[in-house]
C-alpha positions in Angstrom: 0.0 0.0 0.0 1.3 3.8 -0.5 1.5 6.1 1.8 0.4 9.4 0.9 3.6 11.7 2.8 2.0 14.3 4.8 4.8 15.2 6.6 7.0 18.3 5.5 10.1 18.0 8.4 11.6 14.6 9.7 10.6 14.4 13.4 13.8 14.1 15.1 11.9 12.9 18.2 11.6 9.8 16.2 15.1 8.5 16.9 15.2 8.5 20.2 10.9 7.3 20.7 12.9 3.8 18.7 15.3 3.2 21.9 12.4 4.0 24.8 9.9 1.8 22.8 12.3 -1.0 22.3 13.0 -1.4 25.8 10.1 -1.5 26.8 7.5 -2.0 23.9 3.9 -1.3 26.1 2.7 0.6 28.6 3.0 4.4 27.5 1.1 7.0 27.3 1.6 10.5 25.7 1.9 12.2 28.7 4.5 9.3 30.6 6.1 9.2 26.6 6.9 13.2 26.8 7.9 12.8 30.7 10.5 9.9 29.2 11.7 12.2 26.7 12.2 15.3 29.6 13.9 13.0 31.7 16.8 11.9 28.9 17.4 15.5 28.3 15.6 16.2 24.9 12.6 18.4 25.8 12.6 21.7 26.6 9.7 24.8 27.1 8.2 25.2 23.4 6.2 27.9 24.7 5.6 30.3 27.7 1.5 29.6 27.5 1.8 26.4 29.4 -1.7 25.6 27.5 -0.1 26.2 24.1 3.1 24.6 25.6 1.0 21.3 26.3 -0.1 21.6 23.0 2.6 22.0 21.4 4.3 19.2 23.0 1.1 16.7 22.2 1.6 17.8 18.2 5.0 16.7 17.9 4.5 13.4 20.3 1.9 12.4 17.7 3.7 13.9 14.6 6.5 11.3 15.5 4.5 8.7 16.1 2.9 8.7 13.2 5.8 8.7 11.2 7.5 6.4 12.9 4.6 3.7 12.4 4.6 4.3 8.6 8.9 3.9 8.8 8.8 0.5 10.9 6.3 -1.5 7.9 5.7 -4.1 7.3 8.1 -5.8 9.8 6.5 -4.0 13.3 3.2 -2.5 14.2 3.4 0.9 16.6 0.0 1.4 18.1 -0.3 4.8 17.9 -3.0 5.9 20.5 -2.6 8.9 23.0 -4.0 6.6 25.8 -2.1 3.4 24.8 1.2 3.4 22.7 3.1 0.0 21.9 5.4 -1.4 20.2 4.7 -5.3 18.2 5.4 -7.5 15.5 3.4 -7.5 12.9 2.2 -10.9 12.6 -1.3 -9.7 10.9 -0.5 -7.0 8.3 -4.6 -7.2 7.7 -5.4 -5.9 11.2 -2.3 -3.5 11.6 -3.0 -1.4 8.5 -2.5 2.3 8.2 -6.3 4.1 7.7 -4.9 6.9 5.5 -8.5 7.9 5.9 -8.0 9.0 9.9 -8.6 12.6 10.5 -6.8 12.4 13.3 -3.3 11.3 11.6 -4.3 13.6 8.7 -4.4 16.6 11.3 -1.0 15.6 13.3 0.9 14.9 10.0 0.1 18.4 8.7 3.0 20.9 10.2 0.4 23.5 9.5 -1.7 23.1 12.5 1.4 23.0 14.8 0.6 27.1 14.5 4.4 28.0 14.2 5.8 29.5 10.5 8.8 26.9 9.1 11.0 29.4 10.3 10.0 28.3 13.9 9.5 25.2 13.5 12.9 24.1 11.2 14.7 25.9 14.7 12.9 24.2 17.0 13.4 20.6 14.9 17.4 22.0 14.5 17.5 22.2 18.6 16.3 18.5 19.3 18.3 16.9 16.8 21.6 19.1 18.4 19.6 17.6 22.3 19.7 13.9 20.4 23.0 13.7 19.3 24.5 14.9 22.6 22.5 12.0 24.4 23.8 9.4 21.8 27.7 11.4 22.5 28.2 13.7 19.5 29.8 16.8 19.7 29.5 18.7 17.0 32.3 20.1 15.2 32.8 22.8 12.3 32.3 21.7 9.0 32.8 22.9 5.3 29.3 22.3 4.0 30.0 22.6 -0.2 33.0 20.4 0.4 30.9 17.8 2.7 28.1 17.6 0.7 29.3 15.1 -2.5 30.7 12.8 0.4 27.5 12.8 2.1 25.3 11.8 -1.0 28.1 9.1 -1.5 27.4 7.7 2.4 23.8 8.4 1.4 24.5 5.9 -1.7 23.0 8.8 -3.9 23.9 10.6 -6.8 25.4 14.2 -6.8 22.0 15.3 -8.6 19.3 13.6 -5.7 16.5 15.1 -5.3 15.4 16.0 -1.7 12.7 13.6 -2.1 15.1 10.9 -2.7 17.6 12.1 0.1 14.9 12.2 2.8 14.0 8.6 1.5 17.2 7.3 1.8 18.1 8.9 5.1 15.2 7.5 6.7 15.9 4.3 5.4 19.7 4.1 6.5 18.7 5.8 9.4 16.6 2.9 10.6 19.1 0.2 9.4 21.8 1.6 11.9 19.8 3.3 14.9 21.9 1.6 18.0 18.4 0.0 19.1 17.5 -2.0 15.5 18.9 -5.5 14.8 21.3 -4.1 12.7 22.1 -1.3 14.3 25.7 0.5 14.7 25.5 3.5 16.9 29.0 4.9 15.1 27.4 4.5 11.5 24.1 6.3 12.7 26.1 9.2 14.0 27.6 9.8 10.5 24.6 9.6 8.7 22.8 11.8 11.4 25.7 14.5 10.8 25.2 14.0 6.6 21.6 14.7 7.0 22.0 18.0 8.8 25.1 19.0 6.4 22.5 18.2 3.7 19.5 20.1 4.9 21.9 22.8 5.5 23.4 22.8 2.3 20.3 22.9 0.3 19.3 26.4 2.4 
């Protein structure tokens, strides 16, 4: 089945929802999810409303979600409800099919109700991948971004001439092969191609 792709930014939440979800798969909620996240260091205040704060918080729990269900087909199912969130094989890929019909995932994979220009938002998604890669133990370093860029589409397997479509693709696909948490996962290999993807999206600014 295709997915029709909503979603505008990658979710940086994503990567680090993988390593609290696979150890231990059931038993969250939205609000002990985001309390998970505070406690490794990732969230910060999004807003000084604490209402629009909440909100804002509860948009880019289920954005992640979301995505991340549609990235761990066919091979895992992520049951993506506020009030129960788990992580299974999919042994049934009839039952634990995406409804691209849901309002609900329509409305949470659409950056524009977030309420934030892309300005804001591309900041705010810059400032938890920077949080992320300083809980996986990256420090970033200066970098020559024309110079970086034809080695990055070469770790990305992609020609000089890829389109951002296929980048994103790719990234998400290598991303998942090497996140420390997956089967085949090397947390060394998933640093580099967390650096090439923020070379790249800088790059193409």
């Amino acid at each position: 089945m295709q997915i029709e792709q909503h979603s505008e930014y990658d979710n940086p939440l994503i990567w680090p929802m993988i390593s609290i979800l696979k150890h231990q798969p059931k038993g969250w909620m939205i609000h002990t999810l985001s309390e998970e996240l505070k406690q490794r260091g990732i969230w910060s205040q999004l807003d000084d409303d604490a209402d629009k704060d909440l909100f804002k918080r509860n948009f880019l729990l289920m954005n992640a979600l979301y995505q991340l269900q549609e990235m761990l087909l066919p091979k895992q199912w992520l049951q993506a409800h506020a009030m129960d969130i788990c992580l299974m094989p999919n042994m049934n890929s009839a039952d634990n099919a995406i409804d691209t019909d849901d309002p609900l995932r329509s409305y949470y994979l659409d950056w524009a109700n977030y309420n934030a220009d892309s300005d804001t938002i591309q900041a705010l998604l810059s400032s938890f991948w920077r949080r992320y890669q300083d809980h996986i133990g990256h420090q970033e370093s200066e970098i020559t971004l024309l110079r970086a860029r034809p080695e990055d589409l070469a770790l990305f397997e992609l020609p000089a001439d890829a389109t951002p479509q296929q980048i994103r693709k790719q990234w998400r696909k290598l991303a998942l092969r090497w996140h420390p948490d997956r089967p085949t996962g090397d947390a060394a290999q998933f640093r580099a191609i967390c650096e090439a993807w923020q070379r790249l999206q800088l790059s193409s600014t």
